[in-house]
N, CA, C and O atoms as a printed pandas DataFrame, in Angstrom:
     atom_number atom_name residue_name chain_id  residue_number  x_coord  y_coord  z_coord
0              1         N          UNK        A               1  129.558  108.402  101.076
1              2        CA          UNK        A               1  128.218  108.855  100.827
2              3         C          UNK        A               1  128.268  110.347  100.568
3              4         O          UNK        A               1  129.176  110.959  101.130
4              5         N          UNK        A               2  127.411  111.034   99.787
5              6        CA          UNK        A               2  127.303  112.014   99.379
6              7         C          UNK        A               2  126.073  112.945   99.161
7              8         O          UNK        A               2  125.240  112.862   98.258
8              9         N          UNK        A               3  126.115  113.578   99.873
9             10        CA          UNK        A               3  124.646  114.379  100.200
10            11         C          UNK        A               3  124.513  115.433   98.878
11            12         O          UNK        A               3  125.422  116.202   98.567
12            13         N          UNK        A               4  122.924  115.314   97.983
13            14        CA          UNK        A               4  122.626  116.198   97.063
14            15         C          UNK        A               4  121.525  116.432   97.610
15            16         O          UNK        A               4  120.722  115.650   98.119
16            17         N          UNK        A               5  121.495  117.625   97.487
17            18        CA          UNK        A               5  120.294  118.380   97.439
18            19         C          UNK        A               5  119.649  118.961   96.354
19            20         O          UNK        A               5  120.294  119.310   95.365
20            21         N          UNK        A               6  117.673  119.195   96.479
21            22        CA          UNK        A               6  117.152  119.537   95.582
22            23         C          UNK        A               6  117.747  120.837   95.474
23            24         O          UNK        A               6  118.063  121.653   96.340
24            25         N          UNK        A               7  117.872  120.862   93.628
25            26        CA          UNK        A               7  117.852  122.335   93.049
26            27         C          UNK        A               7  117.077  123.480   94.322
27            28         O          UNK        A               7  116.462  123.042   95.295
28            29         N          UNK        A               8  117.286  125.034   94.028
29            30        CA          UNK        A               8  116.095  126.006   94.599
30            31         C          UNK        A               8  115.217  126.239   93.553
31            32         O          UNK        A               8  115.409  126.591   92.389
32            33         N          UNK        A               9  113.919  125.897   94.372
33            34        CA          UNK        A               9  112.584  126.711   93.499
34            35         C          UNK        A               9  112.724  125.052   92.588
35            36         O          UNK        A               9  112.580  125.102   91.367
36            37         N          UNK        A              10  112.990  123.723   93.222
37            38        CA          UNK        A              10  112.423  122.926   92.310
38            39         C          UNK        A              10  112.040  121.654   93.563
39            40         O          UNK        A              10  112.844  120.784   93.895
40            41         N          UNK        A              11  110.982  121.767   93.992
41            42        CA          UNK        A              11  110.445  121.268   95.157
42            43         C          UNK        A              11  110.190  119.447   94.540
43            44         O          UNK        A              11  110.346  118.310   94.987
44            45         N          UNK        A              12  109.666  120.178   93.133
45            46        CA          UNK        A              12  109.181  118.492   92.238
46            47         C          UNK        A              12  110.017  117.780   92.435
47            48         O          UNK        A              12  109.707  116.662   92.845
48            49         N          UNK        A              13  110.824  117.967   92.319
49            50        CA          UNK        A              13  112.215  116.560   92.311
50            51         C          UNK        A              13  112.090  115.671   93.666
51            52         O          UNK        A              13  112.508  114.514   93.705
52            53         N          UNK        A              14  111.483  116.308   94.759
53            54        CA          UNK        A              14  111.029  115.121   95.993
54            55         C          UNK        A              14  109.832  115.434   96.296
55            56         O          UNK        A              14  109.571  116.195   97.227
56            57         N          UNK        A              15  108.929  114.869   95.525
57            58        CA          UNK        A              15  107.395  115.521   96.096
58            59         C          UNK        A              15  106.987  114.578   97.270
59            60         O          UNK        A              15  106.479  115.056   98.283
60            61         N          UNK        A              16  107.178  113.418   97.155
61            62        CA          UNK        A              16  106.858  113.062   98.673
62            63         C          UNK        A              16  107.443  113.145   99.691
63            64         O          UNK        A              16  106.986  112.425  100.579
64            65         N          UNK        A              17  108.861  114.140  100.117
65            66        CA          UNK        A              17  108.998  115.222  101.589
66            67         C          UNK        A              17  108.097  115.836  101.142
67            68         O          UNK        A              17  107.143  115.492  101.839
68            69         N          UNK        A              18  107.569  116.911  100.037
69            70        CA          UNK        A              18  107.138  118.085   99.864
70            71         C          UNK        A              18  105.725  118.112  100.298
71            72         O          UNK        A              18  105.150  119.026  100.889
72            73         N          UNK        A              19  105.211  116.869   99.881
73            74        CA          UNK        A              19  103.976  116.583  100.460
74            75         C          UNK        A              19  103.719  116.110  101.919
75            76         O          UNK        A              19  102.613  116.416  102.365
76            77         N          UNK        A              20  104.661  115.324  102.848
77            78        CA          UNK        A              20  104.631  115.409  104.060
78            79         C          UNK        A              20  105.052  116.618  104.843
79            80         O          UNK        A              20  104.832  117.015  105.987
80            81         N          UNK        A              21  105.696  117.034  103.879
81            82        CA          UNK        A              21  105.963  118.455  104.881
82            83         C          UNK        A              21  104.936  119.336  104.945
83            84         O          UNK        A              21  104.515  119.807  106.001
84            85         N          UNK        A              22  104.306  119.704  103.339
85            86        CA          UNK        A              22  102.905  120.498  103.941
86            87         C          UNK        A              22  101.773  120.044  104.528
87            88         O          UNK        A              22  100.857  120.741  104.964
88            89         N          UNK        A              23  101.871  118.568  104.532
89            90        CA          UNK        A              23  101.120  117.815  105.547
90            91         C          UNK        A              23  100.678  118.297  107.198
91            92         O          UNK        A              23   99.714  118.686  107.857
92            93         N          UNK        A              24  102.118  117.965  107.309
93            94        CA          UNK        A              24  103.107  118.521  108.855
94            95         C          UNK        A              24  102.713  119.718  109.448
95            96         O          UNK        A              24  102.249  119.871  110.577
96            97         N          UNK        A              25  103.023  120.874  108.264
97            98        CA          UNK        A              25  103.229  122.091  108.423
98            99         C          UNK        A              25  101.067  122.190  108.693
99           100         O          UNK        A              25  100.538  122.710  109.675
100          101         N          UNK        A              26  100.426  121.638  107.699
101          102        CA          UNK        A              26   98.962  122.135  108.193
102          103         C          UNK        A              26   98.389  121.560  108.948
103          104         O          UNK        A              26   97.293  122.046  109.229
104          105         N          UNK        A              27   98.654  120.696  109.428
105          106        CA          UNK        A              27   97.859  119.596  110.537
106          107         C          UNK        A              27   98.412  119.543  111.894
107          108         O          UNK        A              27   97.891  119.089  112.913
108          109         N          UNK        A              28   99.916  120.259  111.676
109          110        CA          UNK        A              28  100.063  119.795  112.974
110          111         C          UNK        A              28  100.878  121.711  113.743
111          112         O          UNK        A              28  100.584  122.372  114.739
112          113         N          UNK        A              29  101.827  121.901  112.719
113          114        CA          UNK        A              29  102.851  123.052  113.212
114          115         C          UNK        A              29  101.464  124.245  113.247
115          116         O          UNK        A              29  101.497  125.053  114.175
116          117         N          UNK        A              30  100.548  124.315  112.471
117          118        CA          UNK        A              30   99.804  125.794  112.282
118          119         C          UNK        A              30   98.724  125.373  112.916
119          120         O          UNK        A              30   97.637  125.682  112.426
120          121         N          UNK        A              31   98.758  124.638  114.049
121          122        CA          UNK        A              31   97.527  124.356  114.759
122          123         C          UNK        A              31   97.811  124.768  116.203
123          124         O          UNK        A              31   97.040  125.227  117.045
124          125         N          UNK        A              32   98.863  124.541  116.259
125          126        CA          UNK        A              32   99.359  124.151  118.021
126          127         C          UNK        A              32  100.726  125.753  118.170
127          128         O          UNK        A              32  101.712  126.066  117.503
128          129         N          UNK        A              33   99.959  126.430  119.537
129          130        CA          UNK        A              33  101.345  126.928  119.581
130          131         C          UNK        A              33  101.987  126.463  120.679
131          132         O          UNK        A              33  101.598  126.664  121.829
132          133         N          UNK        A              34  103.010  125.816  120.356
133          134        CA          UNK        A              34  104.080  125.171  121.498
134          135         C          UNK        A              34  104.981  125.997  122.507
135          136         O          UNK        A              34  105.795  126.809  122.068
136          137         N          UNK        A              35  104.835  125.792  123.779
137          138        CA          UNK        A              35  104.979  126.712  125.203
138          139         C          UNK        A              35  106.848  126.361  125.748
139          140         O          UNK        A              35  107.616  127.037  126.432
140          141         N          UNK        A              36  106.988  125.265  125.188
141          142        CA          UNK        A              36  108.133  124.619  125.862
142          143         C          UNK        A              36  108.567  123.691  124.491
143          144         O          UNK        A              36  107.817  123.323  123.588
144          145         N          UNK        A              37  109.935  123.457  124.632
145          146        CA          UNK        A              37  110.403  122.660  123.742
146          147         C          UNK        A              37  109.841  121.026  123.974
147          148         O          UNK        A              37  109.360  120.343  123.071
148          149         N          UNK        A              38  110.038  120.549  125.506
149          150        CA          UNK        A              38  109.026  119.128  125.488
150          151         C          UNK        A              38  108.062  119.461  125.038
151          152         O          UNK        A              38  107.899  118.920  123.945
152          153         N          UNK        A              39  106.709  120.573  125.505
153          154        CA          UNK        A              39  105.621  120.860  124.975
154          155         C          UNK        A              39  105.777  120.394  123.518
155          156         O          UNK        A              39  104.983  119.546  123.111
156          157         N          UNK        A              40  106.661  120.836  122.752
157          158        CA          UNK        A              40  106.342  120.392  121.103
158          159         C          UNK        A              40  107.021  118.829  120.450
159          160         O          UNK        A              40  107.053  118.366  119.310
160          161         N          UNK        A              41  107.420  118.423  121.529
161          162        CA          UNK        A              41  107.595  116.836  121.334
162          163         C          UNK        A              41  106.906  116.211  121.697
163          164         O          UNK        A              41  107.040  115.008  121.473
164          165         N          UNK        A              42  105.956  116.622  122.344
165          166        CA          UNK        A              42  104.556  115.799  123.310
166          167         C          UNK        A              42  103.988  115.695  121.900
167          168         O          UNK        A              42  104.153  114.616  121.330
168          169         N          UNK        A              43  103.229  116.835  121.149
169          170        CA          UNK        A              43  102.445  117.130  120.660
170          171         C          UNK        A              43  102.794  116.530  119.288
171          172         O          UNK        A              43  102.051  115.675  118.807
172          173         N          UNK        A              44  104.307  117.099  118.398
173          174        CA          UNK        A              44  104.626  116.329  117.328
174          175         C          UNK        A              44  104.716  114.654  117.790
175          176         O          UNK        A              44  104.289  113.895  116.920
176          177         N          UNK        A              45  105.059  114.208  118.648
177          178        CA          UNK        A              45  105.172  112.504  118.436
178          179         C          UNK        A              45  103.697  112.270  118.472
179          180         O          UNK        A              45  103.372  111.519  117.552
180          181         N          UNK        A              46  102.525  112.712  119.333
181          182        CA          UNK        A              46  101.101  112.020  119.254
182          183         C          UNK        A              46  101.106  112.387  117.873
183          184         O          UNK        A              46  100.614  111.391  117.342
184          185         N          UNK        A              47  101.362  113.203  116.972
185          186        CA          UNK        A              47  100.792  113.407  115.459
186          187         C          UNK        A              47  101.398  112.654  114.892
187          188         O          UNK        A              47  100.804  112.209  113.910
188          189         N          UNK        A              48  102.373  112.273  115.056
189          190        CA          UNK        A              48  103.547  111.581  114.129
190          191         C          UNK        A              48  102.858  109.980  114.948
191          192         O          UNK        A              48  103.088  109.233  113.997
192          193         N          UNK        A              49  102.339  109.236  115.807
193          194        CA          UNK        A              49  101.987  108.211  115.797
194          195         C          UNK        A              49  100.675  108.083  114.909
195          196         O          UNK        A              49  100.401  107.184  114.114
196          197         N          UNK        A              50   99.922  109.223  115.250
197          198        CA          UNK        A              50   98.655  109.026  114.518
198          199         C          UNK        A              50   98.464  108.812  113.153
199          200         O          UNK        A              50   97.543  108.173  112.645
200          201         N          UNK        A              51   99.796  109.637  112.331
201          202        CA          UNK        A              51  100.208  110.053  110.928
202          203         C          UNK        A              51  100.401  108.369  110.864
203          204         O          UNK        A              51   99.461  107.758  110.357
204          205         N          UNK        A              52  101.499  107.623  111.321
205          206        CA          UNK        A              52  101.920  106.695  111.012
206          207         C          UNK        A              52  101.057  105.334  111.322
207          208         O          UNK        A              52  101.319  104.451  110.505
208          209         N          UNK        A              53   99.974  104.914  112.427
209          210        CA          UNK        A              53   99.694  104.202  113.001
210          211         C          UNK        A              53   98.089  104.041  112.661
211          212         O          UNK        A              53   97.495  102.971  112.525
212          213         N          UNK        A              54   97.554  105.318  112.562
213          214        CA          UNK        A              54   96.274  105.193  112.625
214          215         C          UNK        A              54   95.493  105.591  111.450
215          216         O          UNK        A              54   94.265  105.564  111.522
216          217         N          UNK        A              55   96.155  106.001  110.247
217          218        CA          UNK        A              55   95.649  106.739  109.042
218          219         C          UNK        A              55   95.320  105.549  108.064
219          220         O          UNK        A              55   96.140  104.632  108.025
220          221         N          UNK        A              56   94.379  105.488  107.400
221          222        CA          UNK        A              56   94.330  104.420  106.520
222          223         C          UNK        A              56   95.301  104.843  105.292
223          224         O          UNK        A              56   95.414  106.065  105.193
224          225         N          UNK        A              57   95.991  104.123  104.380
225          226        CA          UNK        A              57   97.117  104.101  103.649
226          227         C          UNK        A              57   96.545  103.322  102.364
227          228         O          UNK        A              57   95.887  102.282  102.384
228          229         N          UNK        A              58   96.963  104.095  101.201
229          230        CA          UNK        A              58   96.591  103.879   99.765
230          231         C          UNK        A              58   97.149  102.344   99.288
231          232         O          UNK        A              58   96.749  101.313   98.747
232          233         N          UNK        A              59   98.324  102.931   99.865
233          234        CA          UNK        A              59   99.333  101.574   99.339
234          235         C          UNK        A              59   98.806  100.163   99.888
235          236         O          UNK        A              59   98.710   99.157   99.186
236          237         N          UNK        A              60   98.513  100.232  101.105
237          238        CA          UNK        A              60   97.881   99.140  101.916
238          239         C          UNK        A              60   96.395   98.780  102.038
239          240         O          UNK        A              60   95.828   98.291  103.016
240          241         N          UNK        A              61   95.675   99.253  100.380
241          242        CA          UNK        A              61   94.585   99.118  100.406
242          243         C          UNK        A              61   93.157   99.788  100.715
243          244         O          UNK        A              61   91.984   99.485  100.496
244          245         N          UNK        A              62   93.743  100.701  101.245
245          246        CA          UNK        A              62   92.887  101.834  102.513
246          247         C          UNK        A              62   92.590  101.136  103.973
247          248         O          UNK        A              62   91.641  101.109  104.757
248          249         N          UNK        A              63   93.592  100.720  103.926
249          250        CA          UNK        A              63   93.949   99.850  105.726
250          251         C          UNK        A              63   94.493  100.758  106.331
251          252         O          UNK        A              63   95.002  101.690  105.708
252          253         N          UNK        A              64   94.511  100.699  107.678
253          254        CA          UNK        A              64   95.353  101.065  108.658
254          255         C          UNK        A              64   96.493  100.274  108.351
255          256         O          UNK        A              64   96.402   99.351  107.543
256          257         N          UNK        A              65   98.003  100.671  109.165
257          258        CA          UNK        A              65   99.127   99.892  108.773
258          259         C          UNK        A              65   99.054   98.608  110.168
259          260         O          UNK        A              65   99.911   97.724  110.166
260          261         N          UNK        A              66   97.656   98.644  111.615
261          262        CA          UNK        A              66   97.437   97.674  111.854
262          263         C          UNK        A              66   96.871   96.746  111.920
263          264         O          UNK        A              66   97.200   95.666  112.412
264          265         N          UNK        A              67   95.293   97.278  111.081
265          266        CA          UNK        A              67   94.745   96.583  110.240
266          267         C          UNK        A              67   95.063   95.639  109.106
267          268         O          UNK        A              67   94.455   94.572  109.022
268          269         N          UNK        A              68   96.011   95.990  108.206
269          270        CA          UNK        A              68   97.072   95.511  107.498
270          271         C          UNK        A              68   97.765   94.075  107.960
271          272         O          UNK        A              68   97.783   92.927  107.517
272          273         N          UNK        A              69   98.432   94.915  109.316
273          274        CA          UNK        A              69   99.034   93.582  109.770
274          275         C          UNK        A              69   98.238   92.531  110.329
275          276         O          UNK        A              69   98.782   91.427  110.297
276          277         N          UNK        A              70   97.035   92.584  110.857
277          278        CA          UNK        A              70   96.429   91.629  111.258
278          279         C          UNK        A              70   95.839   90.857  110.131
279          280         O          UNK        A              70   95.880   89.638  110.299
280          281         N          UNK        A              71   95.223   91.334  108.861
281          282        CA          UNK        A              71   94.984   91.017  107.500
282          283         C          UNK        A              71   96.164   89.950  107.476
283          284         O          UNK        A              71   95.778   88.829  107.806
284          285         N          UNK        A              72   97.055   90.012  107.267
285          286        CA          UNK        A              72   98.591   89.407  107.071
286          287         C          UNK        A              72   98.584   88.366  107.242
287          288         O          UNK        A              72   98.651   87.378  106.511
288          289         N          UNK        A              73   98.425   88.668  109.166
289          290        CA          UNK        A              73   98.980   87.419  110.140
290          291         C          UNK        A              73   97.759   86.274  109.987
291          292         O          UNK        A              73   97.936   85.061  110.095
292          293         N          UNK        A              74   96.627   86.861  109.742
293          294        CA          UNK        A              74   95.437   85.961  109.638
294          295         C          UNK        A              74   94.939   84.688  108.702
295          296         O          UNK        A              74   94.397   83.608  108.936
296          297         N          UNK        A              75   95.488   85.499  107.317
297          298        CA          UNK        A              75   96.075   85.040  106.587
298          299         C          UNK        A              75   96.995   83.888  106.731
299          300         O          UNK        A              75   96.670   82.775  106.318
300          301         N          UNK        A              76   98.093   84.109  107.284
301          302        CA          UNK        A              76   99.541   83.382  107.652
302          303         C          UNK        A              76   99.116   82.722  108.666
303          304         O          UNK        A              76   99.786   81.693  108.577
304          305         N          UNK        A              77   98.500   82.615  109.516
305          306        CA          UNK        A              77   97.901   81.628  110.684
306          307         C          UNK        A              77   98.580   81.307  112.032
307          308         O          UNK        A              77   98.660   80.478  112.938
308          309         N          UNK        A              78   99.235   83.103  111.348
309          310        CA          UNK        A              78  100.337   83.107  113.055
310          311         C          UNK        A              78  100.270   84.585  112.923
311          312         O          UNK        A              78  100.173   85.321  111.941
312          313         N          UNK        A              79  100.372   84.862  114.550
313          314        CA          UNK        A              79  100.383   86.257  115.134
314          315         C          UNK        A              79  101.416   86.688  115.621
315          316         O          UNK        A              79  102.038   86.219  116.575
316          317         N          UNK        A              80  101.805   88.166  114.610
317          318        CA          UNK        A              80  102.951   88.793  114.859
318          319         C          UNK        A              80  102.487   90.003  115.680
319          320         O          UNK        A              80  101.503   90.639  115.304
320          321         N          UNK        A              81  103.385   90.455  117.157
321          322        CA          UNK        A              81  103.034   91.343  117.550
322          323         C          UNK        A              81  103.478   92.418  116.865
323          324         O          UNK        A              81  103.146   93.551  117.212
């Protein structure tokens, strides 16, 4: 395996890190100033569940991703935890 990296000064070539990162960087890093190194794992994982768990999602319709799954299973006539 072989690790490439983007060009400098060409961010386009991965815009979706580029876009979670300034995501990251405004919602969560320029909000909070963190006291302790746990202190900023407390704080990044509740954002990073919320980011992942609780945001409605384009791809999925404008669902939540557990809204989604219950859509699914309901559908399918069996329940996945």
């Amino acid at each position: 395996m072989t690790l490439r990296l983007i060009e400098p000064g060409k961010p386009n070539q991965n815009t979706y890190i580029e876009s979670f990162n300034g995501r990251f960087r405004d919602e969560c890093l320029n909000k909070h100033w963190f006291l302790t190194l746990a202190h900023a794992q407390v704080i990044i994982e509740a954002w990073r569940r919320e980011y992942n768990e609780n945001r409605p999602k384009k791809a999925l319709g404008g669902l939540t991703p557990a809204a989604y799954a219950q859509q699914l299973a309901s559908k399918a006539g069996t329940v996945v935890p």
